[in-house]
C-alpha positions in Angstrom: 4.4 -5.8 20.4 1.9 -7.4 23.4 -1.7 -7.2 22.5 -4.2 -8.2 24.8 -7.6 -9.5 24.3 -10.4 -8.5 26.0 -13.7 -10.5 26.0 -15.4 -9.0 28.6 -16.9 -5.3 29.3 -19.6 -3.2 30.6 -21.4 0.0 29.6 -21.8 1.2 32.9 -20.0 4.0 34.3 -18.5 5.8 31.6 -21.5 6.6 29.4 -22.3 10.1 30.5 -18.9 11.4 31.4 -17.1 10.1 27.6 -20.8 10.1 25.9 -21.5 14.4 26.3 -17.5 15.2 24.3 -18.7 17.5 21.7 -16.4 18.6 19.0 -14.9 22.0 18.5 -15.3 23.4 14.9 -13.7 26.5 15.0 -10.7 23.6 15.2 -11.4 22.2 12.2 -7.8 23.3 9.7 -7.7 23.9 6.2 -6.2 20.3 5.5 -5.5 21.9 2.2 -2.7 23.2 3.8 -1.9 20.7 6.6 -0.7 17.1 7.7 -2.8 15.1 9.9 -2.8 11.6 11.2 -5.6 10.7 8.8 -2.5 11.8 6.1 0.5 10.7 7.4 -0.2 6.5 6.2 -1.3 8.0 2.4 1.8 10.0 2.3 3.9 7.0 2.9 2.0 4.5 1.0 0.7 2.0 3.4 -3.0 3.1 3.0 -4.7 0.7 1.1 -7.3 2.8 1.0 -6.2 5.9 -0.3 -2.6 6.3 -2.2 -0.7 9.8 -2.0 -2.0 10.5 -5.2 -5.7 10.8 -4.4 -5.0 12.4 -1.2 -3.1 14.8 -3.3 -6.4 15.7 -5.4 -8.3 15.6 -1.9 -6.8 18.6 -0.6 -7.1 20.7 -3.6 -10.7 20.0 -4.2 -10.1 18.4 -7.2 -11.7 14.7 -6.4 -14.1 13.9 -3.7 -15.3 10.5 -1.6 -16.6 8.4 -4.3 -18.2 6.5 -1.3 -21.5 5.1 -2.1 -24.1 6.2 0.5 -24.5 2.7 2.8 -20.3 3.2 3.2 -21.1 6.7 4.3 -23.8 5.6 6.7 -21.4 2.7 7.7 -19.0 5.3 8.5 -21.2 7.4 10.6 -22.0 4.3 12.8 -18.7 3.4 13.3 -17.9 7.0 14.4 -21.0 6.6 16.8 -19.8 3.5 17.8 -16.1 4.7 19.3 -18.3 5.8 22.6 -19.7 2.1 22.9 -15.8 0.4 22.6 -14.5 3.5 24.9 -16.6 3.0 27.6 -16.5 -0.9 27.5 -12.5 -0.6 27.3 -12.6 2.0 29.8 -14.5 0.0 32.1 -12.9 -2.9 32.0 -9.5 -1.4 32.6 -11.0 -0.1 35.6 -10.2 3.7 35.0 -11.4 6.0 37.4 -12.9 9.3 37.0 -10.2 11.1 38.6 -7.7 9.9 36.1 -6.0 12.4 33.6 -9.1 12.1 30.5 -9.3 13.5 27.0 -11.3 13.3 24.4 -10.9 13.6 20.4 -7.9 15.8 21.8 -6.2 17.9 19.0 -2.9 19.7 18.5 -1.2 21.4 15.7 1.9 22.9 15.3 3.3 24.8 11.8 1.3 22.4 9.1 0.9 19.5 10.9 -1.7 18.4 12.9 -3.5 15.2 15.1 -6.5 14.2 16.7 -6.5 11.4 19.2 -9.6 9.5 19.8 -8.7 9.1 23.6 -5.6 10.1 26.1 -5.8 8.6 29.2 -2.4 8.5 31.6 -0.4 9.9 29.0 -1.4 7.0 26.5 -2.8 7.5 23.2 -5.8 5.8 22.2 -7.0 4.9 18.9 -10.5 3.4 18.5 -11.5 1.3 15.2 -14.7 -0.7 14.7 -14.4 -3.5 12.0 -16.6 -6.0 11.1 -13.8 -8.6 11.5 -10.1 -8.7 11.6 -8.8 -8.8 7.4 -5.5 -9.1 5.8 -3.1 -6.2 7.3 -4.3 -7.5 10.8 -1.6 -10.4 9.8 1.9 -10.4 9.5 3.7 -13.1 8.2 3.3 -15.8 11.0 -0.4 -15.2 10.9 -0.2 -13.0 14.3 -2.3 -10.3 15.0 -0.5 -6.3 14.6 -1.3 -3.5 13.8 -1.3 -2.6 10.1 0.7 -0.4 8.7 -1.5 2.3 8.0 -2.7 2.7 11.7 0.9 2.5 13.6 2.1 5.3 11.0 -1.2 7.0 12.3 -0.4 6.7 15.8 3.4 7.4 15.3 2.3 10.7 14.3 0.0 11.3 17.2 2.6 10.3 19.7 5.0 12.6 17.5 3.1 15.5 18.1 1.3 15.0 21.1 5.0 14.1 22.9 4.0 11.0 23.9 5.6 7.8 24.2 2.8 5.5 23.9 -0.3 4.5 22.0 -2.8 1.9 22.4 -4.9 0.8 19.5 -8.6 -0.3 20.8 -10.3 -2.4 18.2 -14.3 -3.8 18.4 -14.4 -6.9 16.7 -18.1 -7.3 15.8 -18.2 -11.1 13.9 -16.6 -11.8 17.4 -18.4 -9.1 19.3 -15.1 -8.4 21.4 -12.4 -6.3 22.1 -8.7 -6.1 21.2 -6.2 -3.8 22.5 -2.8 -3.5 20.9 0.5 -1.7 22.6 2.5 0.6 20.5 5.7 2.6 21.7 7.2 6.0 20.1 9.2 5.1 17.2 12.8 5.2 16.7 13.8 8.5 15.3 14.3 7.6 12.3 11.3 7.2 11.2 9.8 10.2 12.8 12.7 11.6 10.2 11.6 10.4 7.3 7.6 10.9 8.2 8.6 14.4 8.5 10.5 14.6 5.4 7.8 12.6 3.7 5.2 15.0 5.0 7.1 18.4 3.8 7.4 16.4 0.5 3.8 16.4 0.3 3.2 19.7 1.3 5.7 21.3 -1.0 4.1 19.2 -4.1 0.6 20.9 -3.2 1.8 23.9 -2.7 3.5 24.5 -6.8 0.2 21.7 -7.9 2.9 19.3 -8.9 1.6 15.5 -8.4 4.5 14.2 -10.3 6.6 14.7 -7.4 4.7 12.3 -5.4 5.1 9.0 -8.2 5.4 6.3 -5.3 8.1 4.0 -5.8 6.6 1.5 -4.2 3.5 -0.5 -5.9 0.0 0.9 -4.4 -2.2 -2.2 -3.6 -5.5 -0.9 -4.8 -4.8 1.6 -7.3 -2.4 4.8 -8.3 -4.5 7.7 -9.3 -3.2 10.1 -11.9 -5.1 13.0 -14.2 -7.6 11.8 -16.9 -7.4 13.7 -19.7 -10.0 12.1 -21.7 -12.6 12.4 -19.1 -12.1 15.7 -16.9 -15.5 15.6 -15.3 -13.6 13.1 -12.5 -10.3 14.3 -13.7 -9.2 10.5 -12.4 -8.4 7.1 -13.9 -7.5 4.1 -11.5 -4.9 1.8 -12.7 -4.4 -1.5 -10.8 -1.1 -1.5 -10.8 -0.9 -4.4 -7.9 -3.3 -6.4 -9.6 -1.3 -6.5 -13.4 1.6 -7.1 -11.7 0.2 -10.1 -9.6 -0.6 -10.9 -12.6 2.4 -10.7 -14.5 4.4 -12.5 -11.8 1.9 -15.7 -11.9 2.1 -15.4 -16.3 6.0 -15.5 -16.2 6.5 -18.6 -14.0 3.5 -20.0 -15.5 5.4 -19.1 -18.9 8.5 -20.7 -17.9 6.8 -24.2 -17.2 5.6 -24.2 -20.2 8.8 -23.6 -21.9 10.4 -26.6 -20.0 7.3 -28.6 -21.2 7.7 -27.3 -24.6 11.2 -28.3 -24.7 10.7 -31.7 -23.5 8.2 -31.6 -26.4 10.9 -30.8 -29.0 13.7 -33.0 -27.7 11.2 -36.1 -27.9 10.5 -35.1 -31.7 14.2 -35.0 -32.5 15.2 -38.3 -31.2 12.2 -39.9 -33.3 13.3 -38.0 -36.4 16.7 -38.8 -36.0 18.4 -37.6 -39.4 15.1 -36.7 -41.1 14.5 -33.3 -42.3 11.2 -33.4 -42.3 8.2 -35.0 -40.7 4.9 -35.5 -42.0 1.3 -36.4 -40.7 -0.4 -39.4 -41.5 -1.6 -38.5 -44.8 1.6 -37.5 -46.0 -0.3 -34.1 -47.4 1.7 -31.6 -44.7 4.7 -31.4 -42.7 4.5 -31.0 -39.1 8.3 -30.5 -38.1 11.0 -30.3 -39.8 14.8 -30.0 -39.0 17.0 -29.0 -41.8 20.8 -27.5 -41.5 20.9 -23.8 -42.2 24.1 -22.1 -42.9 24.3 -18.5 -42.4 27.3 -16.3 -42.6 27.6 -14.2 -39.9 30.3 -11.4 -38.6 33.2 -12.8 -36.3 33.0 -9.5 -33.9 35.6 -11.0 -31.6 38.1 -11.4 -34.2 37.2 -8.0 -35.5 38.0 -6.4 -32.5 41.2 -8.6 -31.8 42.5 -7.8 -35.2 41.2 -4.8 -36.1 40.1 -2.6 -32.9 40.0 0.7 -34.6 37.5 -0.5 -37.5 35.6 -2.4 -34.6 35.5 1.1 -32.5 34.6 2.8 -35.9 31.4 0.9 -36.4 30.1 0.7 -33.4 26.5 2.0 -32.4 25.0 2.7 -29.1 21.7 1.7 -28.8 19.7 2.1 -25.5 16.7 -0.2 -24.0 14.8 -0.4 -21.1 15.3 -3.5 -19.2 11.6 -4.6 -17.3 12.2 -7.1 -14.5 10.5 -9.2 -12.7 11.2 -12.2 -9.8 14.5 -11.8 -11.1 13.6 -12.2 -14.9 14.1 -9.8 -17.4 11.4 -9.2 -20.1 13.0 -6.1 -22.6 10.8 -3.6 -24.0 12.0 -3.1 -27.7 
């Protein structure tokens, strides 16, 4: 994937002819009852943001945005500002008037739908404003990508649009610059499964089941499932990510420990040699001790050598679930 960065632009130009788009409501969809690009990352559980789950109680009414108002004013700036990084990307690429322009362009077909910030030459653009470049801007080398949630985003725009590129146009404004980043049309594959996914969701809206939609994959902020004990929200938010972080740093933190601890008790046994017990300094308590125990116990793999049918008689089938993690299994009795 090429990105480019762009460090210098102009507002000249492009102000009036991308500044005077206006909106047309009579396209706005029951999304109720329809897929969108805003959807399509939820639905496969890259959106940090938002899981299927909420989405799911979106679209039947049943939850709304628990943003605070400064996010929603927030939000409304960075809407207003896609004209300012537009027509600084736009000028800077040098695009001419003449050239093949849309703006906030959208298509449906059947139940799904998009809306593309920008097309310009056949090339999809999608505009974000951040305040600077966080976490899923990395991959694992520490390079800049797209995240997750936006190329699923633009894969469905290029899906449906039938187009086989996409551009994602990002105002960095700690840095006060511009970065583009080049995606191309996905392998079908995952057009595949992001329709299958989609139906998925759609078919779980449509009999109210949000069972069908338990995510297999751990959410990073929080799943969202039905609160019984407080229906007014009619949500709890469990941080699943978080207790499992959690977990994983406990159980190697519990392992150490144990290594520690048995160091600890193979110290004590070579200074108690054959002692049974030992005592503190006042003689009042023990500390340790370390006695033989004999126990009998049942020889099972004699029993079954010797005597397989009695073995076979007596035996009992008992069922538990196994819980692992990093490769270490903690049992839930």
């Amino acid at each position: 994937m090429n990105n480019k960065h762009i460090n210098k632009y102009r507002l000249a130009g492009f102000n009036a002819f991308v500044g005077q788009y206006s909106r047309d409501n009579e396209l706005k969809m029951d999304r109720s009852k329809t897929i969108g690009s805003s959807d399509i990352g939820s639905i496969m559980g890259v959106n940090p943001y938002c899981s299927a789950y909420r989405l799911f109680y979106e679209k039947l009414g049943l939850v709304t945005s628990d943003f605070t108002e400064k996010a929603k004013k927030k939000m409304a700036i960075g809407k207003m500002m896609e004209d300012f990084i537009l027509c600084a990307y736009l000028d800077t690429v040098e695009v001419a008037r003449s050239d093949d322009f849309k703006r906030d362009e959208r298509i449906t077909k059947g139940t799904f739908t998009a809306q593309a910030d920008a097309i310009i030459n056949g090339v999809i653009l999608e505009i974000k404003n951040i305040a600077n470049f966080y976490a899923p801007f990395y991959n694992e080398q520490g390079e800049l990508t797209i995240p997750a949630y936006y190329r699923y985003q633009m894969y469905w725009q290029m899906y449906l649009f039938e187009l086989k590129h996409a551009k994602l146009v990002v105002f960095n404004n700690k840095e006060q610059e511009i970065y583009t980043f080049d995606l191309d049309y996905p392998p079908q594959e995952a057009i595949d499964n992001m329709i299958k996914e989609a139906n998925h969701f759609l078919e779980a809206l449509r009999v109210q089941n949000v069972n069908m939609l338990r995510p297999e994959n751990v959410d990073d902020y929080a799943l969202i499932t039905p609160s019984e004990d407080n229906l007014a929200n009619r949500l709890s938010y469990v941080p699943v990510k978080q207790f499992y972080d959690d977990l994983a740093v406990l159980t190697v933190q519990i392992k150490e420990l144990e290594t520690k601890a048995d160091e600890c008790r193979k110290q004590l046994k070579l200074y108690m040699q054959d002692r049974p017990v030992l005592y503190d300094e006042t003689k009042e308590r023990p500390m340790v001790s370390w006695k033989a125990v004999t126990s009998n116990r049942l020889d099972t793999s004699r029993l079954k050598e010797e005597l397989p049918e009695v073995y076979n008689n007596f035996l009992k089938a008992t069922t538990t679930r196994v819980f692992k993690i990093y490769g270490q299994i903690l049992t839930d009795d």
